[in-house]
DRENKE-197431 format. One line per field, with one value per residue (C-alpha): x, y, z. Coordinates in nm, 2 decimals, decimal comma. Each point is the difference from the previous one (the first is absolute). Example, Ala and Ser with C-alpha at 12.3 -4.5 7.8 and 13.67 -1.06 7.14 Angstrom:
2
px <- (1,23|0,14)
py <- (-0,45|0,34)
pz <- (0,78|-0,07)
//
This chain:
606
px <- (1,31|0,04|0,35|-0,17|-0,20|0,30|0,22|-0,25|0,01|0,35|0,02|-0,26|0,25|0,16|-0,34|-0,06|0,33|-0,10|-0,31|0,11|0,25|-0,30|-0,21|0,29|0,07|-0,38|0,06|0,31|-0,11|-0,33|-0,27|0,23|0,15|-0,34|-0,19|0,34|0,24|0,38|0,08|0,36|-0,03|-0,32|0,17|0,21|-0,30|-0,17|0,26|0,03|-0,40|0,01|0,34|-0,11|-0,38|0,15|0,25|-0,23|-0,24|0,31|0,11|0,33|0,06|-0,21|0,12|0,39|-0,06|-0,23|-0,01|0,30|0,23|0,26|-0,22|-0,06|-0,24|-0,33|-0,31|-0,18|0,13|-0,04|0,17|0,37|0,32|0,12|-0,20|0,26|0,25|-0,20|0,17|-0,21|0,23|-0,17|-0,28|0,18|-0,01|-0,38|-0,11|-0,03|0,17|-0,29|-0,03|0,36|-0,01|-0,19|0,36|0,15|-0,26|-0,04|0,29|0,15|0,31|0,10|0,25|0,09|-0,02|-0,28|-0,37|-0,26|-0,19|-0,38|-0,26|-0,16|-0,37|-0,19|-0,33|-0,01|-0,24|0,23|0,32|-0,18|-0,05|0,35|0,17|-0,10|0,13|0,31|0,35|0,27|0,24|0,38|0,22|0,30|-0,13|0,08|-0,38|-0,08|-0,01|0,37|0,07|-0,27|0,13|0,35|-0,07|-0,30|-0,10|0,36|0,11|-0,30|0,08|0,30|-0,22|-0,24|0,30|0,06|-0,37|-0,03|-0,23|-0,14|-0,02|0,07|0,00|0,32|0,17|-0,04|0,35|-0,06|0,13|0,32|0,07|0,11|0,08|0,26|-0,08|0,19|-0,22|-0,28|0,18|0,03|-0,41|-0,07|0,22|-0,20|-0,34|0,13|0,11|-0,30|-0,23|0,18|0,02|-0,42|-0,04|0,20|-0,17|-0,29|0,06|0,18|-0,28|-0,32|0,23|0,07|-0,39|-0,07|0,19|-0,13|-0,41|0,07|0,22|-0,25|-0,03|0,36|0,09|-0,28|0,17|0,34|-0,08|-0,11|0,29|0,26|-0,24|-0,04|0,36|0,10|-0,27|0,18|0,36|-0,13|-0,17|0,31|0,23|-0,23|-0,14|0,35|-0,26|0,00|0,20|0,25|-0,27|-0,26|0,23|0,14|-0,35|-0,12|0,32|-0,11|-0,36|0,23|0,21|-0,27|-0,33|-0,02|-0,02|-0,33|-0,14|-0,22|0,32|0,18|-0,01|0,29|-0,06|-0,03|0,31|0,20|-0,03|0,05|0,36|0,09|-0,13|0,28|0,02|0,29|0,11|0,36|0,05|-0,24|0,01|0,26|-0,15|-0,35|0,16|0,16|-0,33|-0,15|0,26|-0,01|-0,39|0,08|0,26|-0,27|-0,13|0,21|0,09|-0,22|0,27|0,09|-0,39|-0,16|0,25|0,21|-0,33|-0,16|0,27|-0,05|-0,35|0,03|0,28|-0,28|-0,16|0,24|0,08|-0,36|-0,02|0,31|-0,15|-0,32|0,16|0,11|-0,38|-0,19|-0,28|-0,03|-0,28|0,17|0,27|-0,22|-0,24|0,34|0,08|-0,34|0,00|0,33|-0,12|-0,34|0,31|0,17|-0,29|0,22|0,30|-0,16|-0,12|0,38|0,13|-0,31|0,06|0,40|-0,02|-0,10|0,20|-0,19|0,20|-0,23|0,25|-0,08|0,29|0,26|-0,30|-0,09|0,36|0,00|-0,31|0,15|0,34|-0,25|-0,22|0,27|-0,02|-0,39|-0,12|-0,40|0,03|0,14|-0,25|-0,29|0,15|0,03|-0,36|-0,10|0,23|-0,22|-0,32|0,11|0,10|-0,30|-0,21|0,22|-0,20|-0,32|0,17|0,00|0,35|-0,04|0,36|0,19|0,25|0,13|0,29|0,16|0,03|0,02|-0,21|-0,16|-0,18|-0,04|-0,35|-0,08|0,10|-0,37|-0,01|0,34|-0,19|-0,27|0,26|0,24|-0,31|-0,06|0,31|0,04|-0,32|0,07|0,35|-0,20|-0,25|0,01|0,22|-0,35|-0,09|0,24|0,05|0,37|0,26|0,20|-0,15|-0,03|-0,03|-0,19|0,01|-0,24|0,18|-0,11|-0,01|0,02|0,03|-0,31|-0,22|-0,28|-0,30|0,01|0,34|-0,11|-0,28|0,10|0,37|0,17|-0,28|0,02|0,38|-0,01|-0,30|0,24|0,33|-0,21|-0,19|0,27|0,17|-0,31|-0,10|0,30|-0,08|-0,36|0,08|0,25|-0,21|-0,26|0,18|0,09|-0,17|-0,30|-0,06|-0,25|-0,05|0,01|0,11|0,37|-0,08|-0,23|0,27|0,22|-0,25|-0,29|0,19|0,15|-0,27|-0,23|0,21|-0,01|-0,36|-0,20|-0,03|0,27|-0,12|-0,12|0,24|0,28|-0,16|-0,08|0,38|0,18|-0,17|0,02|0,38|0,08|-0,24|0,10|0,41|-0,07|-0,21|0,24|0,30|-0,18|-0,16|-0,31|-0,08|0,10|-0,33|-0,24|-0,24|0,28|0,03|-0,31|-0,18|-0,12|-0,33|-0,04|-0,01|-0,35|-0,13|0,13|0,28|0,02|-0,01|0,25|0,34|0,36|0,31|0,29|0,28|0,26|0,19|-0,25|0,02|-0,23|0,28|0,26|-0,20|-0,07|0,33|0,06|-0,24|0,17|0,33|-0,12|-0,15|0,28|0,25|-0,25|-0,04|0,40|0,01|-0,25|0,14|0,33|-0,13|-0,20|0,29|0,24|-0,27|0,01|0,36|-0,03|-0,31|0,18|0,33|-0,21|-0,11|0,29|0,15|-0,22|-0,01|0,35|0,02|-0,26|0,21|0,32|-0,12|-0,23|0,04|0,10|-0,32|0,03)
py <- (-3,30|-0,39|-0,14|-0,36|0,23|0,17|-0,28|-0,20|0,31|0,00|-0,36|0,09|0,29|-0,16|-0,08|0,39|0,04|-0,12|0,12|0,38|-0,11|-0,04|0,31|0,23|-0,15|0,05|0,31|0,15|-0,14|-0,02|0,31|0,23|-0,04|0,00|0,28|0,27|0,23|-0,06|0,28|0,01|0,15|0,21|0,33|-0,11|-0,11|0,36|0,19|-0,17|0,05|0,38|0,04|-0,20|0,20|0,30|-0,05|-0,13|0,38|0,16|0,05|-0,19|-0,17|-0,32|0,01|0,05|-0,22|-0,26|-0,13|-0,10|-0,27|0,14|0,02|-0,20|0,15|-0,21|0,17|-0,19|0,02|-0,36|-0,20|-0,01|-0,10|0,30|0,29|0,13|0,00|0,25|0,23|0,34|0,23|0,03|0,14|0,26|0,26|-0,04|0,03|0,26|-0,01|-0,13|-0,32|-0,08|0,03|-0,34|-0,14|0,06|-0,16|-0,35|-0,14|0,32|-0,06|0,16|0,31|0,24|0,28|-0,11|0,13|-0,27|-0,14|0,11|-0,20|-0,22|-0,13|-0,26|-0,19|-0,38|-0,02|0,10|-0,16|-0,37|0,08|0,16|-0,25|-0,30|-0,25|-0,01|0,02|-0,24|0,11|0,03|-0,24|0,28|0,32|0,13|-0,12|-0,31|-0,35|-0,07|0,29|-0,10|-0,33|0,06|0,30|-0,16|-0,33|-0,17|0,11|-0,11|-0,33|0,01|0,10|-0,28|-0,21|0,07|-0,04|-0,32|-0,26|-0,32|-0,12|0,03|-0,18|-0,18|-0,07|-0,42|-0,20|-0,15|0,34|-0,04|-0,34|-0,06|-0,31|-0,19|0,08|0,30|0,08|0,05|0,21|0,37|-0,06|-0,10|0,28|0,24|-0,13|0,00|0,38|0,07|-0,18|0,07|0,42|-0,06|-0,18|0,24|0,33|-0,15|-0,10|0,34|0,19|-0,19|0,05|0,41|0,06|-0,20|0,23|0,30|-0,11|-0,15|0,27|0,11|-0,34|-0,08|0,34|-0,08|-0,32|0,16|0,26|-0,24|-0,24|0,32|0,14|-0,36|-0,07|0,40|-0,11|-0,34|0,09|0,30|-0,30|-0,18|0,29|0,13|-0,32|-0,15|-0,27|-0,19|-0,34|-0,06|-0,21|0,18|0,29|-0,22|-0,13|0,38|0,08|-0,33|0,16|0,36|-0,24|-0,27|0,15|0,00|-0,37|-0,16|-0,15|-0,26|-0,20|-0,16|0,17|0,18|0,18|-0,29|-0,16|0,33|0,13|-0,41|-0,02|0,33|-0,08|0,02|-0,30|0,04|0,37|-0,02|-0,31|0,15|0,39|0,08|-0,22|0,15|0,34|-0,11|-0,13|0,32|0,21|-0,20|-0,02|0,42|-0,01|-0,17|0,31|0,22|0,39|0,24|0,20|-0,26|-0,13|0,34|0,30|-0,10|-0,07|0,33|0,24|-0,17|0,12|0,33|0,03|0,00|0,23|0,25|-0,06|0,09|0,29|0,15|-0,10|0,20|0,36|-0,03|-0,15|0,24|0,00|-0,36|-0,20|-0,33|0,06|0,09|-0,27|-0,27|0,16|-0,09|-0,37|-0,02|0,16|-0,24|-0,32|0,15|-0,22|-0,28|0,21|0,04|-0,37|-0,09|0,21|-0,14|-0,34|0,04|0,15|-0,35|-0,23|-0,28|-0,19|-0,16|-0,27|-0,30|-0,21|0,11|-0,04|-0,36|-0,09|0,08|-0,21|-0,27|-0,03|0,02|-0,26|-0,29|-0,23|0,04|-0,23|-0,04|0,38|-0,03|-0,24|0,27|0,27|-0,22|-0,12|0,35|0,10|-0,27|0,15|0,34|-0,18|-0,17|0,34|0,19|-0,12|0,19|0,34|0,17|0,08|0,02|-0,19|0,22|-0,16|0,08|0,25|-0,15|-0,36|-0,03|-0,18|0,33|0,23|0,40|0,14|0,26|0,34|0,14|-0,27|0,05|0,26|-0,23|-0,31|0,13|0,16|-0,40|-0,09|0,27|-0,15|-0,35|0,14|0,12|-0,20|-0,17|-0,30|-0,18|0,03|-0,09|-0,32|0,00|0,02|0,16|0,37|0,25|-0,12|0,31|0,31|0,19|0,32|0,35|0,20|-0,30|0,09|0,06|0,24|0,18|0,01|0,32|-0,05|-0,28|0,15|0,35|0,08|-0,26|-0,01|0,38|0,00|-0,22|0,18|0,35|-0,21|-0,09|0,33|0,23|-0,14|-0,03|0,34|0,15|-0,18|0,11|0,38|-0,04|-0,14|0,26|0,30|-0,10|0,21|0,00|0,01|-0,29|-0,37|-0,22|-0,35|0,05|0,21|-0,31|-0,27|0,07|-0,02|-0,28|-0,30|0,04|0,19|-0,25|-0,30|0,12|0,11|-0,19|-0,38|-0,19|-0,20|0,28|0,22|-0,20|-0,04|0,33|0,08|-0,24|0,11|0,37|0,00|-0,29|0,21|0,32|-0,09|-0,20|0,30|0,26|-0,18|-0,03|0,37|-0,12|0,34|0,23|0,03|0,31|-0,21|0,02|0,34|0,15|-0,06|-0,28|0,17|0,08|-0,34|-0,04|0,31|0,24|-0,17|0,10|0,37|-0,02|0,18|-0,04|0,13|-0,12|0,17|-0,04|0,22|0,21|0,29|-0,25|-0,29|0,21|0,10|-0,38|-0,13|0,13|-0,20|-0,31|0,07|0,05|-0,29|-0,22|0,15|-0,10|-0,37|-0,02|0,15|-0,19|-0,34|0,11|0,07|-0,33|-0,19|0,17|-0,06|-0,37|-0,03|0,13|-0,22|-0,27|0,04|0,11|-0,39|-0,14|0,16|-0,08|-0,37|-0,01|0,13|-0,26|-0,28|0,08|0,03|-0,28|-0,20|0,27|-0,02|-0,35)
pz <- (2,26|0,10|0,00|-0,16|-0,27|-0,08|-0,03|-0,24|-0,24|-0,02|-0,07|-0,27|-0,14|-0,28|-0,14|0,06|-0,17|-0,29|-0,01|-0,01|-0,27|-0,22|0,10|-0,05|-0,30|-0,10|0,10|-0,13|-0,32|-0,08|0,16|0,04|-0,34|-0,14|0,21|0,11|-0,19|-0,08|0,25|-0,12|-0,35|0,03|0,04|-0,30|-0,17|0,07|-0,07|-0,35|-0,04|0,08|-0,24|-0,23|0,01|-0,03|-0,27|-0,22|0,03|-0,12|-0,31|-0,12|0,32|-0,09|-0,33|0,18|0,27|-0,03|-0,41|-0,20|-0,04|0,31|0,23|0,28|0,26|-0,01|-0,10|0,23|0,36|0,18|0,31|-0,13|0,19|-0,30|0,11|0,28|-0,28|-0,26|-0,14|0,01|-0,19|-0,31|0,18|0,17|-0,26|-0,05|0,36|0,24|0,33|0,23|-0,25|-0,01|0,39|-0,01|-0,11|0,36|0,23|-0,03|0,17|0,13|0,21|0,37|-0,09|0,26|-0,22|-0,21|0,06|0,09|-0,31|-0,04|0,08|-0,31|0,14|-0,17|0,10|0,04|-0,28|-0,25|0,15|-0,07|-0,35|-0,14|0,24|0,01|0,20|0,29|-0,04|0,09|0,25|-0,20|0,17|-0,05|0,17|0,37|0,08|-0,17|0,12|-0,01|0,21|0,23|0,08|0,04|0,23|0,19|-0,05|-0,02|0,36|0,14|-0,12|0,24|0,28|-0,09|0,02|0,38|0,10|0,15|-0,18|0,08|-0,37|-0,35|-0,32|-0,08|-0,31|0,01|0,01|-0,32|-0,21|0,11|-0,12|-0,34|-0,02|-0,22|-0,33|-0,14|-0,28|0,23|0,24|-0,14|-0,07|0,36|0,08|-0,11|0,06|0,35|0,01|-0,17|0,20|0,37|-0,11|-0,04|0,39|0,08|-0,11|0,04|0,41|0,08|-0,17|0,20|0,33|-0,10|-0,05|0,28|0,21|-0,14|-0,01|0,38|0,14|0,29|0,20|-0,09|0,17|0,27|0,04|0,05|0,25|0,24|-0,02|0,01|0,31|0,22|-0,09|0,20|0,30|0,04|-0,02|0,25|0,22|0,03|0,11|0,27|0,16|0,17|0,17|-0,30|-0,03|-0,25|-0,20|0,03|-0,15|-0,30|-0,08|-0,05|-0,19|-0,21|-0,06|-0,13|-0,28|-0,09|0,06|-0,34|-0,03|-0,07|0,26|-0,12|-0,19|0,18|0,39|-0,06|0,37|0,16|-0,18|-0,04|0,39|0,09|-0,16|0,13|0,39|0,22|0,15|0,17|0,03|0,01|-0,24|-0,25|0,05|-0,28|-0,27|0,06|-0,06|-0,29|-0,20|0,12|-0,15|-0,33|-0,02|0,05|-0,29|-0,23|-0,02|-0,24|0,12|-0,12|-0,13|-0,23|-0,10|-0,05|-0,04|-0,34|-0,12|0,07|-0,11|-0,34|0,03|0,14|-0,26|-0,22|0,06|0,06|-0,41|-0,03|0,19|-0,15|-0,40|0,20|0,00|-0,38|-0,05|0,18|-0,26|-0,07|0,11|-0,09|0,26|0,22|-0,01|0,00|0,32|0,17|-0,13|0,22|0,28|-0,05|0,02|0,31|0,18|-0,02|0,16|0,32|0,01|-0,04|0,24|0,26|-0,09|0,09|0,30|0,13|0,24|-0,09|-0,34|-0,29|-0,04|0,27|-0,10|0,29|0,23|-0,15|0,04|0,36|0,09|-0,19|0,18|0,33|-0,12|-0,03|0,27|0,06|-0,23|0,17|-0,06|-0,32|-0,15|0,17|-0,23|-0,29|0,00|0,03|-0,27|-0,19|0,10|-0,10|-0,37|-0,04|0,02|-0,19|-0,38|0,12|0,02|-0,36|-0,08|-0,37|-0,09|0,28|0,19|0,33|0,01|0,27|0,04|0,38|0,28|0,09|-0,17|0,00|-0,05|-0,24|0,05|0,08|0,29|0,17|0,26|0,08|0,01|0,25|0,21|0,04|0,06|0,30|0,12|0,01|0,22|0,23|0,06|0,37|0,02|0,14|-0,36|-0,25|-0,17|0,00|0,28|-0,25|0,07|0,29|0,32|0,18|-0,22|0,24|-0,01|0,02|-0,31|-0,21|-0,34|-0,26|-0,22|0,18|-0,27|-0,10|-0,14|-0,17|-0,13|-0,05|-0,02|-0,18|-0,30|0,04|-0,06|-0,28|-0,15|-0,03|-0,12|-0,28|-0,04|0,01|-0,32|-0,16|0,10|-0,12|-0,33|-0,04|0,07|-0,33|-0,19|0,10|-0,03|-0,37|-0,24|-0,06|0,41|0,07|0,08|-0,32|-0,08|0,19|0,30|0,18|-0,08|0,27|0,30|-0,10|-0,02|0,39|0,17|-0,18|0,21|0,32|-0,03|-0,15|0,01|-0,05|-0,29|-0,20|0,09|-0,10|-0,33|-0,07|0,13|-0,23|-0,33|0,08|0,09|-0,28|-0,23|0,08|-0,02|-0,37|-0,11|0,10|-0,17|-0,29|-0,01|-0,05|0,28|-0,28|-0,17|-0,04|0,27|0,25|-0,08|0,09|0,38|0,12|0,12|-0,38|-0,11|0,03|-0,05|-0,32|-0,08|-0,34|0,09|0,33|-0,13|0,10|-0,14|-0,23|0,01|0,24|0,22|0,04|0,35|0,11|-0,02|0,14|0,27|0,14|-0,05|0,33|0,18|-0,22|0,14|0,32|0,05|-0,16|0,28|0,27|-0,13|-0,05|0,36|0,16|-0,11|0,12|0,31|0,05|-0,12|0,30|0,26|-0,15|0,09|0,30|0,13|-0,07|0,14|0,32|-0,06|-0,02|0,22|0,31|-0,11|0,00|0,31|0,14|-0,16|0,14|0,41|-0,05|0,30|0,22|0,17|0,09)
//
């Protein structure tokens, strides 16, 4: 994967967006609606057909039960948000015990003391015609999409929140002006809730998916910041040769390597106003920018771990509904869509660990308080401030502004890696060959610090490769082990769209990644998945579907029986988050720590 082809598809996202908007749409709506089963009620809608069969063979029960003015069973057994509510009574004195068995199956509840229902099969072939059509998810159940959101998708949107960005769309100025004319205000006021809720939803939802669909570069990215910021730090406490610049112009490449280098020079400009000049006249004030570039940079304690005990609360609420839902698939299945969302967890807590802060302003302010009184310098910066303007139209932004307004700019998360890796070698590069005086003046050290190839090639995709596949692992085995045991239309979700971005081109890969998360989440809200298609195997689809069979009633032995691998595998998501989060903390502290120590005997080696 190419950092240039994988920055082009993710300026081409929101075009992506919007196109899986309209497929999932398509679908949700349209073939499955016309071609798949309304999953929900056909156990209802059987056992109504096999009551209702049998009633009518024997004498006085059809007469009893299904004519007169008072009563209201249908004849005709169809698709009915009323069928769970039948009332079967009547039919209890005409029917033996292994018909009016049929009454306790469908929908069967978890009871310690209760036995597990029976098992009601039925092929695909008949499912389509007695149920046509999918079900709506109800907004008011334990499962639905309600429940979904506030337990899975809401929290993420406070982790999204602490992800650093370089852009988003902004509500324009002109909605909060409402000028003089009172009449007109309460209308404008409105429009302008109205209008700034949509930007809103509407940036904070392209950013979460971007996330999620680019969470193995962003995590590639990550891993090699977090690992050359550790070699560096390590660098400067073991080499006591090096000069009190050369030490602050490495501690500058640890806060700022983030920066892009191609606006603005910010490591020629950056390491200029920091140079110490004069050591004793200028030590102190050096330290002090260092300390506030440092302090740009928000704990991780206070970034990531509010943030993820709102999550793991979560699931922990889910895991506890788990033991009183033992037999139900729905809980089941809600538990693996948060698992499948815990991707964006572990790009938080990567993203955090960082020294490096996405906000250039306190940086921009230092370089500007140097940059007084060097006005030939000045007017160099300025034209090349112009330069950087005048090419900025070409770029497609598609109406996004810059989230920071400073001189500097941060790159995108997937390039931060690859951005400080240049900024370390531009550091070290012989004084012979730099363009500046404002950078190292030897630097030929041994041990300097930097990535042998197989790291770079091996270990950090490797490690970001198992933060995304353990989640989604976890995920798939759920979603696997819920009866009927086999890959359908839920059990692939979790692993395509992310093995598909770190695999395959970027392009396509991103493509393919966006619609099948943003597919997959819309479809799973909806319940489009609970259909007689996405009950039987996939490998059927082809071949004998209408004869593949799969059950109907819930809490089966079967159920009971896999609910242990459910729980199971919630406890190790919960644990392994919790885990990743402490070993966040404590990576960065060891960070901080080390550059703090740096900072304050800087100039003790002159």
């Amino acid at each position: 994967m190419t950092w240039k082809a994988l920055r082009t598809s993710c300026q081409l996202c929101p075009l992506t967006f919007s196109f899986t908007w309209i497929l999932a749409f398509l679908l949700s709506t349209g073939g499955v609606l016309a071609q798949d089963g309304q999953f929900r009620y056909c156990c209802d809608i059987q056992k109504c057909q096999n009551v209702t069969e049998v009633c009518r063979s024997t004498p006085g029960c059809a007469q009893s039960c299904l004519t007169g003015p008072n009563v209201s069973f249908p004849a005709s057994c169809t698709p009915s948000w009323i069928l769970p509510g039948q009332e079967y009574s009547c039919f209890s004195q005409y029917m033996n015990a292994s018909v009016s068995r049929v009454d306790q199956i469908c929908g069967q509840t978890y009871s310690p003391g209760s036995e597990p229902a029976p098992m009601v099969l039925m092929d695909y072939g008949t499912c389509k015609q007695i149920c046509p059509g999918w079900h709506l998810s109800p907004l008011s159940t334990s499962t639905g999409p309600v429940t979904l959101l506030i337990q899975y998708i809401f929290p993420v949107v406070v982790f999204c929140i602490t992800i650093p960005r370089r852009r988003k769309w902004e509500v324009p100025d002109f909605l909060f002006e409402f000028g003089d004319k009172r009449l007109l205000r309460l209308p404008r006021l409105l429009a302008s809730l109205v209008v700034s809720g949509i930007i809103v939803t509407i940036d904070m939802t392209v950013w979460i998916f971007t996330i999620f669909v680019g969470a193995g570069p962003i995590l590639v990215g990550g891993i090699t910041e977090l690992v050359l910021d550790f070699e560096i730090l390590r660098y400067i406490d073991h080499n006591v040769s090096l000069s009190a610049n050369e030490r602050v112009e490495l501690m500058v490449t640890v806060l700022c390597g983030n920066l892009d280098l191609e606006h603005n020079a910010p490591d020629t400009r950056i390491k200029a106003a920091l140079r110490l000049a004069e050591p004793a006249h200028k030590l102190e004030e050096t330290k002090t920018h260092l300390i506030s570039m440092l302090n740009c940079q928000g704990t991780f304690g206070s970034l990531v771990g509010a943030p993820v005990l709102f999550f793991i609360g979560s699931f922990v609420v889910t895991l506890d509904t788990l033991r009183d839902h033992i037999g139900d698939n729905s809980t089941a299945l809600s538990l693996s869509f948060g698992m499948w969302w815990t991707v964006i967890t572990h790009v938080t807590i990567i993203s955090s660990c960082a020294l490096a802060s996405n906000n250039p302003s306190t940086v921009a302010s230092i370089v500007a308080g140097a940059d007084k009184g060097h006005g030939s310098q000045k007017d160099r910066h300025k034209d090349q401030r112009r330069h950087h303007a005048d090419q900025g139209p070409h770029r497609f932004h598609f109406g996004m502004s810059r989230v920071f307004k400073a001189e500097f700019m941060p790159v995108a998360l997937w390039d931060r890696g690859i951005m400080k890796k240049r900024w370390l070698e531009r550091t070290l590069q012989p004084s012979n060959n730099r363009a500046s005086p404002g950078r190292m003046s030897g630097c030929i050290h041994p041990g300097q610090p930097e990535l042998q190839p197989i790291f770079c090639l091996m270990l950090v995709p490797l490690s970001a490769f198992l933060l995304i596949l353990y989640p989604t692992t976890l995920a798939f085995v759920i979603s696997y082990t819920t009866p009927r045991i086999c890959i359908s239309c839920r059990a692939p979700c979790p692993r395509l769209p992310h093995a598909a971005a770190l695999i395959a081109p970027a392009l396509a890969a991103l493509g393919a990644a966006l619609f099948t998360a943003f597919a997959g989440t819309i479809l799973q809200l909806l319940g489009v998945y609970g259909n007689c298609l996405c009950a039987i195997p996939a490998a059927a689809w082809l071949r004998d579907r209408d004869a593949a069979r799969f059950n109907l009633a819930t809490d089966t032995a079967e159920h009971r029986a896999m609910s242990a691998y459910w729980s199971a595998c919630g406890y190790a998501a919960v644990g392994f988050v919790s885990v990743l989060t402490y070993l966040g903390w404590w990576y960065q502290r060891v960070l901080r720590r080390r550059l703090l120590r740096g900072i304050g005997v800087l100039g003790g080696s002159e």
